[in-house]
C-alpha positions as CSV (number, residue, x, y, z in Angstrom):
1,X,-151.9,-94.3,35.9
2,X,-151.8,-96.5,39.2
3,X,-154.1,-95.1,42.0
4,X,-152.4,-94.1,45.1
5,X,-153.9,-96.1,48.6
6,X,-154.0,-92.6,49.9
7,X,-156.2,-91.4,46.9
8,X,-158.6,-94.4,47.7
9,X,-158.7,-94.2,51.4
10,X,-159.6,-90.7,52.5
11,X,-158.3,-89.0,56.2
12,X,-158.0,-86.0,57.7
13,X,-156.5,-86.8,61.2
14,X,-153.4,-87.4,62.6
15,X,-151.2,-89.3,60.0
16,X,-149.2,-90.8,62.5
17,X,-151.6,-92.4,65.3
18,X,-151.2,-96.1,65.2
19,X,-154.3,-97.8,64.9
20,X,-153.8,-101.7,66.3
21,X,-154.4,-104.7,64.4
22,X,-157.1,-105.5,66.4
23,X,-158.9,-103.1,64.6
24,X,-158.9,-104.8,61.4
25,X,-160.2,-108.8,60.3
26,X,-157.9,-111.3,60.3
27,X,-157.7,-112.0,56.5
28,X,-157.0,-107.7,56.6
29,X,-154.6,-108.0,58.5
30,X,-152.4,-110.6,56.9
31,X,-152.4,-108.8,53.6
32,X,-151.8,-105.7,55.3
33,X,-149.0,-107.2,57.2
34,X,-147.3,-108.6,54.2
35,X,-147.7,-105.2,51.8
36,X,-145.8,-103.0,54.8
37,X,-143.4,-105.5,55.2
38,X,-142.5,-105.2,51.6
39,X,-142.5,-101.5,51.4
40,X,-142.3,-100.1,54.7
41,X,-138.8,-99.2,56.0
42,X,-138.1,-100.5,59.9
43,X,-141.2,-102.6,62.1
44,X,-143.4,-99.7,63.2
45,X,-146.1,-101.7,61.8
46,X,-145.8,-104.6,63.6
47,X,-148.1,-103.2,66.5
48,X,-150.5,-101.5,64.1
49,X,-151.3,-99.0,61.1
50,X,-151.0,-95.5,60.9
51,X,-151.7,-93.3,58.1
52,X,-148.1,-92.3,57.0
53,X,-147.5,-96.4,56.7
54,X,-149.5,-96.0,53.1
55,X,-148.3,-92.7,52.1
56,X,-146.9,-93.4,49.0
57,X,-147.8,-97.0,48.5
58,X,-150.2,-97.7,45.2
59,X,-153.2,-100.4,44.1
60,X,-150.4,-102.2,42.8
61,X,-148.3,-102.7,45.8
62,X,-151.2,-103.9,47.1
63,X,-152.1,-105.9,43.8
64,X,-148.8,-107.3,44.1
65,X,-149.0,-108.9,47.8
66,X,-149.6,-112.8,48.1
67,X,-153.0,-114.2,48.0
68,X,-154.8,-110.2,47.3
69,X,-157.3,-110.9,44.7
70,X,-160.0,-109.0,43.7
71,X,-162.3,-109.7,46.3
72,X,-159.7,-109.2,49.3
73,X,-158.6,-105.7,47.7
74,X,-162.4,-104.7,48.4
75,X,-162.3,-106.1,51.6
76,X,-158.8,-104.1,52.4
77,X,-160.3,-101.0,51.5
78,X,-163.5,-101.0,52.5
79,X,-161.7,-101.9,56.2
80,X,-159.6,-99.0,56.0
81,X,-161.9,-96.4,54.9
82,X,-164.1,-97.8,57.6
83,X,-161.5,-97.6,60.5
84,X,-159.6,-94.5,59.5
85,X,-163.2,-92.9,59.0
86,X,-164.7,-93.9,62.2
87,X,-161.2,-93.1,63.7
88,X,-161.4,-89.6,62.4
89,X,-165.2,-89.4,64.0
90,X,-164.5,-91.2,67.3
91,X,-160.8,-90.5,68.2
92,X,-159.7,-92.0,71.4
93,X,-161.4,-95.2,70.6
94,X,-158.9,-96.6,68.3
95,X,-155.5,-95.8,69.7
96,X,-153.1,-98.6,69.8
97,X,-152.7,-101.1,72.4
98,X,-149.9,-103.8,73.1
99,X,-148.6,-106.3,71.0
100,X,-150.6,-108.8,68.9
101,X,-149.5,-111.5,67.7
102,X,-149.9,-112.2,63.4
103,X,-148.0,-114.7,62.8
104,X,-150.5,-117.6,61.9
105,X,-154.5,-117.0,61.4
106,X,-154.6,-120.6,58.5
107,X,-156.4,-123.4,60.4
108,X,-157.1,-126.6,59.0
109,X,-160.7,-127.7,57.8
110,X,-162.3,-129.9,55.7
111,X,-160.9,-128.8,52.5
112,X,-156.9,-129.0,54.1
113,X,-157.6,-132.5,55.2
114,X,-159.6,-133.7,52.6
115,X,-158.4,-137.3,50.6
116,X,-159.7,-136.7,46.9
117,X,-161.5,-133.7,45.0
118,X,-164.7,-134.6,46.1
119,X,-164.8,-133.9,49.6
120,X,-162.5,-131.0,48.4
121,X,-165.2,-129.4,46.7
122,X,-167.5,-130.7,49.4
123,X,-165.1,-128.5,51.7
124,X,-165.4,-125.2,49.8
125,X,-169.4,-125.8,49.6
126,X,-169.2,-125.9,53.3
127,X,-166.9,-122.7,53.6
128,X,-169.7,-121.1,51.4
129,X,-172.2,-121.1,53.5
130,X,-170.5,-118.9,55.6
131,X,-170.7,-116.1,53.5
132,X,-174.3,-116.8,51.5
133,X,-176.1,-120.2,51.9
134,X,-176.5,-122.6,49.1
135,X,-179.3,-124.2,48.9
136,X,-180.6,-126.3,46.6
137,X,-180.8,-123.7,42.8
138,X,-177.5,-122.1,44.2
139,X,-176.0,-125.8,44.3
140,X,-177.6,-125.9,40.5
141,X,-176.1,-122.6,39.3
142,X,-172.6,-124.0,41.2
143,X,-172.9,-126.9,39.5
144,X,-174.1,-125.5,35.5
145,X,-172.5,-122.7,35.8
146,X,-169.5,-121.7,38.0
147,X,-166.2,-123.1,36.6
148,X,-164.9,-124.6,39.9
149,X,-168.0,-127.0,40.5
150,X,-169.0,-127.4,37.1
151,X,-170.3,-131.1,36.3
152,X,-172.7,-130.4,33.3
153,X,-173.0,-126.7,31.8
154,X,-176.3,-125.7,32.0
155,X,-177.9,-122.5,30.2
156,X,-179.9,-119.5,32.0
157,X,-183.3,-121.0,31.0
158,X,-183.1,-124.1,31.9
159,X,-181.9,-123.4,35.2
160,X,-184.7,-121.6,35.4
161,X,-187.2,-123.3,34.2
162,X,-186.5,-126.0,36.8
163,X,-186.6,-123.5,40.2
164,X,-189.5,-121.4,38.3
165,X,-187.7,-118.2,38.3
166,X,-186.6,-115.9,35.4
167,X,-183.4,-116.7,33.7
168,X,-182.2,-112.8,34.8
169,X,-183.4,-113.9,38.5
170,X,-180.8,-116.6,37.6
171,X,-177.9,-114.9,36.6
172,X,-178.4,-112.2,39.3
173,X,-177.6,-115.2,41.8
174,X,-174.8,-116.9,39.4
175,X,-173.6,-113.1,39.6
176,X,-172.9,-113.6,43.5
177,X,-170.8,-117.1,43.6
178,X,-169.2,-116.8,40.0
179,X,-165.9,-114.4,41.4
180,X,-166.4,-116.0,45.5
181,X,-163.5,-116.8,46.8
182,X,-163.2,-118.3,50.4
183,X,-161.9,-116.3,53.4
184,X,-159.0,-116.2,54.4
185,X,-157.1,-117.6,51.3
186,X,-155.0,-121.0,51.7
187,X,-151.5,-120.9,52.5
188,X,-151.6,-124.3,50.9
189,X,-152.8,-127.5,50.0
190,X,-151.2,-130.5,49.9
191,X,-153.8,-132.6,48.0
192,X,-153.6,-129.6,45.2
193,X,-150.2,-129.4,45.3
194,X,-150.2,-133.4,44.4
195,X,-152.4,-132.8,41.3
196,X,-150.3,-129.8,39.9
197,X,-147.1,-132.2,40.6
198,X,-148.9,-134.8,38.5
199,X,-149.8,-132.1,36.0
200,X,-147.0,-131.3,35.5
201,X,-145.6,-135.0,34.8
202,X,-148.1,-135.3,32.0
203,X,-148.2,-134.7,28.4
204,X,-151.8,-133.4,27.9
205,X,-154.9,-133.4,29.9
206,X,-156.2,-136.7,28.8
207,X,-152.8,-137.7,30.9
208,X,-153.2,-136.0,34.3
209,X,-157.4,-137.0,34.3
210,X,-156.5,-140.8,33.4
211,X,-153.9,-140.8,36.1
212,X,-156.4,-139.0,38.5
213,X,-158.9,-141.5,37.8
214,X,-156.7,-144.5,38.6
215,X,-155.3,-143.5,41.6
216,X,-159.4,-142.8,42.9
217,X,-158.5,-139.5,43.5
218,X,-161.5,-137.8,42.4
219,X,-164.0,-139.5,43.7
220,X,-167.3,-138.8,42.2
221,X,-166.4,-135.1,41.1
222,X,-164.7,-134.0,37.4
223,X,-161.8,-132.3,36.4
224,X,-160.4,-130.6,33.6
225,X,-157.4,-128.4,33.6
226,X,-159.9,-125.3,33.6
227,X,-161.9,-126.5,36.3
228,X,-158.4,-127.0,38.5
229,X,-157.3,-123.6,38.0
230,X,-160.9,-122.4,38.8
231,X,-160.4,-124.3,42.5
232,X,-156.8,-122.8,42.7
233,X,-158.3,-119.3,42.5
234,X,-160.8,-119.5,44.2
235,X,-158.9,-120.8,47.3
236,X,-155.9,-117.9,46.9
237,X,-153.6,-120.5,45.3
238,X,-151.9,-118.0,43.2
239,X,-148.6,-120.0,43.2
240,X,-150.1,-123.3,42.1
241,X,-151.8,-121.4,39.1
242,X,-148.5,-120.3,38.4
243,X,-147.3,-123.8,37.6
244,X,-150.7,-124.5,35.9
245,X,-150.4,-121.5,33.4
246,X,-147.1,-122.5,33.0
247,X,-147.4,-125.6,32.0
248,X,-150.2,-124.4,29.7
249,X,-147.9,-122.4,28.0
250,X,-146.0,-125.3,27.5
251,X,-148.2,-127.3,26.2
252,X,-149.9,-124.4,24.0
253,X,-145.6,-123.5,22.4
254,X,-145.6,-127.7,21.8
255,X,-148.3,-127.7,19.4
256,X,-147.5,-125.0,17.7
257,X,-143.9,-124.4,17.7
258,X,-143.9,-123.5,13.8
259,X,-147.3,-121.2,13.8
260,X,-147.1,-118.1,12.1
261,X,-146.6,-114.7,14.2
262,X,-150.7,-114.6,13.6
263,X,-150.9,-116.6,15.7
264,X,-148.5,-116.2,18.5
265,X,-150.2,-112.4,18.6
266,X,-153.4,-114.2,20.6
267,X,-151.3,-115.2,23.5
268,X,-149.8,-111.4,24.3
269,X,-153.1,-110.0,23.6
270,X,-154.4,-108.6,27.5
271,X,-157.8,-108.9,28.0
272,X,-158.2,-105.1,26.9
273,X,-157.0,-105.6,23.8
274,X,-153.2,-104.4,23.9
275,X,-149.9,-106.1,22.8
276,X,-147.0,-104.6,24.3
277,X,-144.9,-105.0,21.2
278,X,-141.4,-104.8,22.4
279,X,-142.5,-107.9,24.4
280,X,-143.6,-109.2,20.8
281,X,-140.7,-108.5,18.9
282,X,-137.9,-109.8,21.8
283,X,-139.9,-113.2,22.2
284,X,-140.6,-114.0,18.4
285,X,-137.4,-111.9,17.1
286,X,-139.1,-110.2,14.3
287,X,-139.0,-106.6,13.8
288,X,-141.1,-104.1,14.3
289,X,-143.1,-103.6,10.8
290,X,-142.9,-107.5,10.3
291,X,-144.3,-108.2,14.4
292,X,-147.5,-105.2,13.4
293,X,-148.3,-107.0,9.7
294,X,-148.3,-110.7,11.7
295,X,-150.9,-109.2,13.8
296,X,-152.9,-107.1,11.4
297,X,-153.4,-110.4,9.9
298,X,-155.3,-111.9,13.2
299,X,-157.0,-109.0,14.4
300,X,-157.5,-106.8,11.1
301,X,-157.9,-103.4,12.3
302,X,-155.4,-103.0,14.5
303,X,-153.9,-99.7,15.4
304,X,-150.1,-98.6,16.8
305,X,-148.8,-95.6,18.8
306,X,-145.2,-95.8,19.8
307,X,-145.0,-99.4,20.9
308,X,-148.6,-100.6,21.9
309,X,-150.6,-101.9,19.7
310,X,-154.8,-102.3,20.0
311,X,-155.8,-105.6,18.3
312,X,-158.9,-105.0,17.1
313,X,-160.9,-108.2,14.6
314,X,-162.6,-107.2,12.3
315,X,-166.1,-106.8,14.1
316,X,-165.6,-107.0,17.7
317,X,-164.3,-103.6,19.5
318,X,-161.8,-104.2,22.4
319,X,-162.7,-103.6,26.1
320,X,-160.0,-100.6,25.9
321,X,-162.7,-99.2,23.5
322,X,-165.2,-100.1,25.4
323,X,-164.0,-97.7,28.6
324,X,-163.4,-94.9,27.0
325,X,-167.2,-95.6,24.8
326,X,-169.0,-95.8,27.9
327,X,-167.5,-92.6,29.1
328,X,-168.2,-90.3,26.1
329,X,-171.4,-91.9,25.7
330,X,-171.9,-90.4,29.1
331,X,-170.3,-87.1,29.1
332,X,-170.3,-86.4,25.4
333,X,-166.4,-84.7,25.7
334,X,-163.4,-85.7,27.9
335,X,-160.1,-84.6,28.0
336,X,-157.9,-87.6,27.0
337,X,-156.2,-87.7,30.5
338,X,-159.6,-88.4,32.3
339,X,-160.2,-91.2,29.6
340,X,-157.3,-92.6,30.4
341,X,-157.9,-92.7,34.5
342,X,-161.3,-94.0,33.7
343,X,-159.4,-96.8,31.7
344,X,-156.9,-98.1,34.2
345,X,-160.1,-97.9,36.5
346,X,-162.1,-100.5,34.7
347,X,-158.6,-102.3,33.9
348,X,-157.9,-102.6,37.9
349,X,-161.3,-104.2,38.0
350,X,-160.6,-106.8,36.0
351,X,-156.9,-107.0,37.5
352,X,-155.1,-106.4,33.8
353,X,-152.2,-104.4,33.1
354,X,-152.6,-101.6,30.5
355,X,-149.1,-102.1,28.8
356,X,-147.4,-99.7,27.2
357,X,-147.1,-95.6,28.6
358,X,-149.1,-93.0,29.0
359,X,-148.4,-90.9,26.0
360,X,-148.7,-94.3,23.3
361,X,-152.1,-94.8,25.4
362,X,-153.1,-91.5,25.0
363,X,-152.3,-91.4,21.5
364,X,-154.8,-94.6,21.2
365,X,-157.4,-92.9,22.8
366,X,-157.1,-90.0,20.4
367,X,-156.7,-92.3,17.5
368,X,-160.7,-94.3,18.7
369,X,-162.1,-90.8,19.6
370,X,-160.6,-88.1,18.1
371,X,-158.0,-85.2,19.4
372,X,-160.8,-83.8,21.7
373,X,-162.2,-86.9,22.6
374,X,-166.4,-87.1,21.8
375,X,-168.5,-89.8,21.5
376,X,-169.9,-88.8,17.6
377,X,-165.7,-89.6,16.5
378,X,-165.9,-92.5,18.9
379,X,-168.9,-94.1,17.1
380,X,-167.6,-93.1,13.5
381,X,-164.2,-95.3,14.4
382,X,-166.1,-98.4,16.1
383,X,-167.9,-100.7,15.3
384,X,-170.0,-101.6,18.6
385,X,-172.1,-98.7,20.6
386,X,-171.1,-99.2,24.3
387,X,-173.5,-100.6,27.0
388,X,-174.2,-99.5,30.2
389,X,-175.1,-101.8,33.0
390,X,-178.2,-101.2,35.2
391,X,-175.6,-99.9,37.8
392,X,-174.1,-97.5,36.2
393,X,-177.9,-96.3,35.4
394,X,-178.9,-95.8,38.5
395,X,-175.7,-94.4,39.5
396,X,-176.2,-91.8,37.1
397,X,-179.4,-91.3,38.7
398,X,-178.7,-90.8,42.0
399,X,-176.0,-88.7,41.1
400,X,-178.8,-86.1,39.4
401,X,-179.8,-85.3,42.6
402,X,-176.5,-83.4,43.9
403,X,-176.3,-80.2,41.9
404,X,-172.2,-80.0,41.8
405,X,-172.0,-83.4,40.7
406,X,-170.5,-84.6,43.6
407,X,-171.5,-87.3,46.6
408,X,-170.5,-88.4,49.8
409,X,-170.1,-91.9,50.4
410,X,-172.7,-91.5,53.6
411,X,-175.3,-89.9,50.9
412,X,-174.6,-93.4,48.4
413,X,-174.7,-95.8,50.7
414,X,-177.9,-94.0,52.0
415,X,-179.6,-94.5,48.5
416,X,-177.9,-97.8,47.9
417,X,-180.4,-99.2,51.0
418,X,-183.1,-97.1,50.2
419,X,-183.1,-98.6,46.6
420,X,-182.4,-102.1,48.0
421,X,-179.1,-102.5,46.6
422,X,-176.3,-104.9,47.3
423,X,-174.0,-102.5,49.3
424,X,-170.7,-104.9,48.3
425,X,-171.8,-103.9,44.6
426,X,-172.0,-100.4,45.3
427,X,-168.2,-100.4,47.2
428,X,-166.9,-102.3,43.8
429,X,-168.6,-99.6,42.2
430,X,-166.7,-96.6,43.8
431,X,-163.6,-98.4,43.8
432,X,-163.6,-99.1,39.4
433,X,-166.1,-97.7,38.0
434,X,-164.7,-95.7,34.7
435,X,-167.9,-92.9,35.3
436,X,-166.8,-92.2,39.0
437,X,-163.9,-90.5,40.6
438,X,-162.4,-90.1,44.3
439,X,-162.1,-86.6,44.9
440,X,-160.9,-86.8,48.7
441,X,-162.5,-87.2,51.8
442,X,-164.9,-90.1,51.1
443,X,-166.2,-87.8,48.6
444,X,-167.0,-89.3,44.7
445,X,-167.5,-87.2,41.6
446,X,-168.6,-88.0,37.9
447,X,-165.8,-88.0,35.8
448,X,-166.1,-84.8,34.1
449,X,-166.7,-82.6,37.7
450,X,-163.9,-80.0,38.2
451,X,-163.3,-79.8,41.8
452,X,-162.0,-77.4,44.1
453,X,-160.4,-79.6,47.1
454,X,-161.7,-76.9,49.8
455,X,-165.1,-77.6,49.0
456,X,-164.6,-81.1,48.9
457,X,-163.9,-80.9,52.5
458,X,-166.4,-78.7,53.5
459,X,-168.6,-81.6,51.5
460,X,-167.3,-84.0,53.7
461,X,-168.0,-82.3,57.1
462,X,-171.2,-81.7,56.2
463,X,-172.2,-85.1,55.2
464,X,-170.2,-86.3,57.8
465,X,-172.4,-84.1,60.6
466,X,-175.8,-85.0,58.9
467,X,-175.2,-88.9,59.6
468,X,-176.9,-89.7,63.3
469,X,-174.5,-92.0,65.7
470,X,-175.2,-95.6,66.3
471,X,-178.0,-95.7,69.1
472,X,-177.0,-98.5,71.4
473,X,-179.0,-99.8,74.3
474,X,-179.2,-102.9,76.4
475,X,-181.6,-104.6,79.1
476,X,-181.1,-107.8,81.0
477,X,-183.2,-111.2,80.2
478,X,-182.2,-113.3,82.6
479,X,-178.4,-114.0,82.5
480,X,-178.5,-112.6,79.3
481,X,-178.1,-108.9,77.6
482,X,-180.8,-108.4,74.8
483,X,-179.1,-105.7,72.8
484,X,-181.5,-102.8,71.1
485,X,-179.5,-101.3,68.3
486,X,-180.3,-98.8,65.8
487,X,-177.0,-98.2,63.5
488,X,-175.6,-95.6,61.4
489,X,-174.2,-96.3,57.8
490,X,-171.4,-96.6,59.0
491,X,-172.2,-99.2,61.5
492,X,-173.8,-100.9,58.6
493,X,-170.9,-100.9,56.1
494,X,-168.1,-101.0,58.5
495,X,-169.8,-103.5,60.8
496,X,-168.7,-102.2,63.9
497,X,-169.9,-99.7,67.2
498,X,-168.8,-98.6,70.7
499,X,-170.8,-99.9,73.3
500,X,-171.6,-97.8,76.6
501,X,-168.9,-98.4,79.6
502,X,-171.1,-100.7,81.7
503,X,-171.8,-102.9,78.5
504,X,-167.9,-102.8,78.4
505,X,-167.1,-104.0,81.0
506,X,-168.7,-107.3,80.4
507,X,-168.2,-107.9,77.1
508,X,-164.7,-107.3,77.2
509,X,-163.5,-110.8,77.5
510,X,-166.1,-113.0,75.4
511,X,-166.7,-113.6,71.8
512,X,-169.8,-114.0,70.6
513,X,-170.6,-116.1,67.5
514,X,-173.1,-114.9,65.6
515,X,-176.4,-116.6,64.3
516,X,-180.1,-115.9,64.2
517,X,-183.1,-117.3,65.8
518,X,-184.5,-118.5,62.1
519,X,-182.1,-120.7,61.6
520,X,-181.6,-119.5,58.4
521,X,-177.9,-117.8,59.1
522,X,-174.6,-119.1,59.0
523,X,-171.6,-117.1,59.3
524,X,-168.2,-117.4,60.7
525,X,-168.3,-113.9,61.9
526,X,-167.9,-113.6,66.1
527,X,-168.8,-110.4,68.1
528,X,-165.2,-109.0,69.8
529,X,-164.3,-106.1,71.7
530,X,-161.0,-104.7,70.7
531,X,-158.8,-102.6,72.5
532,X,-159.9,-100.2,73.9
533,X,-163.7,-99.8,73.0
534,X,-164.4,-101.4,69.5
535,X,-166.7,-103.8,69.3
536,X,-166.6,-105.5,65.8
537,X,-168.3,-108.3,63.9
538,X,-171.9,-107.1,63.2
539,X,-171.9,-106.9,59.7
540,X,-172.9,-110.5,58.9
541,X,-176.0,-110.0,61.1
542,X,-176.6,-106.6,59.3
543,X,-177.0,-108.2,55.6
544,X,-179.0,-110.8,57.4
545,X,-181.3,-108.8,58.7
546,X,-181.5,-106.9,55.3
547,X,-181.9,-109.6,53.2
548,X,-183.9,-112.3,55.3
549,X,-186.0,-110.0,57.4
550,X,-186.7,-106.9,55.2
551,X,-184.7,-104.8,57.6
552,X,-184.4,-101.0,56.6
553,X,-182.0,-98.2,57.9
554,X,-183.6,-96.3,60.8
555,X,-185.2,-99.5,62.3
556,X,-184.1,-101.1,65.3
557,X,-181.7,-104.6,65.5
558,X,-182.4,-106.7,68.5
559,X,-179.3,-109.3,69.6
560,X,-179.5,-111.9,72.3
561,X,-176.2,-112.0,73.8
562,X,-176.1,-115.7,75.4
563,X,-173.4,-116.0,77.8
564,X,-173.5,-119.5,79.2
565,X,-172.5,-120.9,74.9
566,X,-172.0,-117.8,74.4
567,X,-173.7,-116.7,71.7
568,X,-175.0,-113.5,69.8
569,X,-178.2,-114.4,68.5
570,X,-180.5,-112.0,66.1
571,X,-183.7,-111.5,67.0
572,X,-186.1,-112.1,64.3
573,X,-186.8,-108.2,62.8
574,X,-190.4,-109.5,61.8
575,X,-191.2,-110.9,65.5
């Protein structure tokens, strides 16, 4: 079942207020701008956002829009839970103001106007830093172990070994660039563009690389087919990987234009498993009985409801399995219908389409774990006893602690910095995690919690009332402001605040760019007062005080504001 926006991003206020654009980041606001102008009727939108705009709309409209991958779908909706929250706290501060103008945010850099895939690559390292540095092990993981830079594949150990770290202290950082992708996407590239033209001029890979090579346009850098596809999506190229997977396909029906329906099964097998089979049976005009036996004979213990089919080998269990294992293994017993949502939330996670419909789905998930779905069936039909990652733990944790079963984003976020988690990881968490449901209001619930949705709102004011403002206050060093700030968790998440009327007022027309007095930051992120009163851009020097400077909520955040460079320089927490 897809997931309604509305269901994702909680409100309670006035559904038709228009929140401007200036509200939002600039990468927000072309995504959003895009979605409502494919589903919204008229130009209301062109000014701003109001709450009725996504009424309606679903993960998949948003899926859907150009250049939204996963990444930029978390950054969309952490955004608008931030703004519609804080609009429903702060009111006045976020009504809309005249026009703005959307039309263009791309601006070239070194990776549009670079020659050869070198300084390409080079260009993207730079971008990088902008969001976490890369030193000298990250440029090692980047370069052992993250498709798009990869020169020599390199193991966990011996990466390891090298920096004098653990191999898990490894992978933890090979966790944070592995799905990075820059921000905002590209529009285009006309130096990609070139290779996927060549590409697609060539007979095999051995082809497009020899040509590459000849033409010295690769400088000192590699590149496989993989590896290209790998740079497309990590700059947003979604149309050039079109072409690529295309031609792939191509290439793939060339050499084996006389295989057996065994073997034709592996290329409409999703990565959960399924094979939509009336896909199956149009492309490879075989029946039904004769397309199931061709794939029984690939993936052995394969199962059909209706139409869908779960591909199973013979040892391996399927990541459809997988979800609904994990939640019984949980909660024992769930009602099919809950399996299911906890399915299409771990599918939206790893953007793949469950084929097929709801009742052939549900049938599967009674066929792996019985009529009344429970974990003792599930293990008696698998073969594999599901994992659970150190996340979910201490999810399941923190969740002990609320007696109903139920937690208010505040409260999470709260133990997320308390516990020194990576509060991105906890968002992704909220947002696909098969154990955890939205229950309205910024509220979350374990999966099998039946709620009543009055006292989810009564949750939510509560929570809501508990969480202190953002304590702002300034003082004059020279012909500077030195800021003395103390935010909320909001603040922290949402990166933004409302300074006093006298700060205002001369702020109003300068944007800061942020950086620290270590030396150690580098961000693209710039301090701006929108219209009216919201100040945004503090959330770069937020993680940077967390994760240089051991800064911890409650504590206060000291900010040169330099107005001669200007400049909004963080004040070393340790000083």
């Amino acid at each position: 079942m897809d997931q309604l926006l509305t269901d994702l991003v909680p409100f309670n206020g006035n559904r038709e207020i228009l929140l401007h654009w200036e509200n939002f980041s600039n990468p927000v606001i072309n995504s959003l701008y895009r979605m409502l102008s494919q589903h919204v009727y008229g130009d209301s939108w062109r000014e701003g956002i109001c709450y009725k705009h996504i009424e309606g709309l679903y993960l998949s409209d948003l899926m859907d829009t150009p250049n939204v991958g996963e990444l930029r779908k978390v950054q969309i909706l952490e955004e608008l839970i931030g703004v519609f929250s804080a609009f429903e706290n702060d009111g006045d501060a976020f009504l809309v103001s005249p026009e703005l103008d959307v039309e263009d945010f791309d601006y070239p850099d070194s990776i549009d106007d670079a020659t050869n895939f070198e300084e390409l690559i080079s260009g993207i390292i730079q971008v990088y830093n902008a969001y976490r540095r890369v030193d000298d092990r990250a440029m090692a993981i980047l370069r052992g172990r993250v498709p798009a830079f990869l020169t020599s594949l390199r193991t966990l150990d011996d990466i390891g070994l090298e920096f004098s770290v653990t191999r898990e202290r490894i992978r933890q950082i090979e966790s944070k660039y592995i799905s990075l992708q820059i921000d905002p996407f590209k529009i285009e590239n006309s130096l990609l563009n070139g290779f996927v033209e060549t590409l697609e001029l060539c007979a095999n890979e051995e082809e497009f690389i020899s040509i590459l090579t000849e033409a010295d346009l690769l400088g000192k850098e590699t590149i496989t087919v993989s590896k290209l596809k790998s740079v497309l999506w990590v700059l947003g190229l979604e149309n050039l990987i079109a072409r690529v997977e295309a031609l792939e396909t191509a290439w793939d029906a060339q050499l084996d234009a006389k295989g057996a329906l065994s073997e034709i099964a592996q290329k409409y097998r999703n990565k959960f498993g399924l094979i939509d089979l009336a896909v199956y049976t149009a492309e490879t005009r075989s029946s039904d009985v004769e397309a199931f036996e061709a794939i029984k004979k690939a993936y052995p213990r394969s199962m059909l409801k209706g139409r869908l089919v779960l591909a199973r080998t013979a040892r391996l269990d399927t990541a459809f399995e997988n979800a609904i294992g994990k939640q019984l293994k949980v909660f024992g017993h769930l009602e099919p219908e809950v399996v299911l949502v906890g399915i299409e939330r771990q599918a939206s996670y790893r953007q793949t389409v469950l084929f097929g419909t709801n009742a052939d789905q549900i049938a599967l998930i009674k066929e792996v774990a019985g009529e009344n779905p429970s974990y003792e069936t599930y293990k008696e039909n698998t073969n594999q006893e599901p994992e659970l990652s150190p996340t979910d733990i201490w999810f399941l944790e923190i969740f002990q602690d609320s007696p109903n079963g139920m937690m208010h984003r505040n409260e999470l976020t709260s133990a997320a910095l308390r516990d020194g988690k990576n509060l991105n990881s906890v968002s992704v968490f909220l947002l696909f995690n098969p154990l955890i449901r939205p229950v309205g209001s910024s509220v979350m619930a374990l999966a099998n919690v039946k709620t009543d949705p009055g006292f989810v709102k009564r949750y939510a004011n509560i929570a809501n009332a508990a969480e202190d403002k953002t304590h702002v206050e300034f003082e004059f060093s020279g012909a500077n402001i030195l800021l003395r700030i103390t935010p909320n968790l909001n603040t922290m998440t949402a990166g933004v605040l409302f300074p006093p009327l006298e700060l205002r007022a001369m702020i109003k027309d300068i944007v800061f760019p942020v950086g620290c007095n270590c030396g150690r930051m580098e961000s693209i992120q710039q301090l701006r007062l929108r219209p009216p009163n919201f100040w945004t851009g503090f959330t770069a020097a937020i993680k940077h005080a967390m994760n240089e400077h051991q800064y911890i909520k409650g504590e206060e955040i000291r900010i040169l504001l330099d107005f001669e460079k200007p400049e909004a320089l963080v004040m070393n927490i340790s000083e």
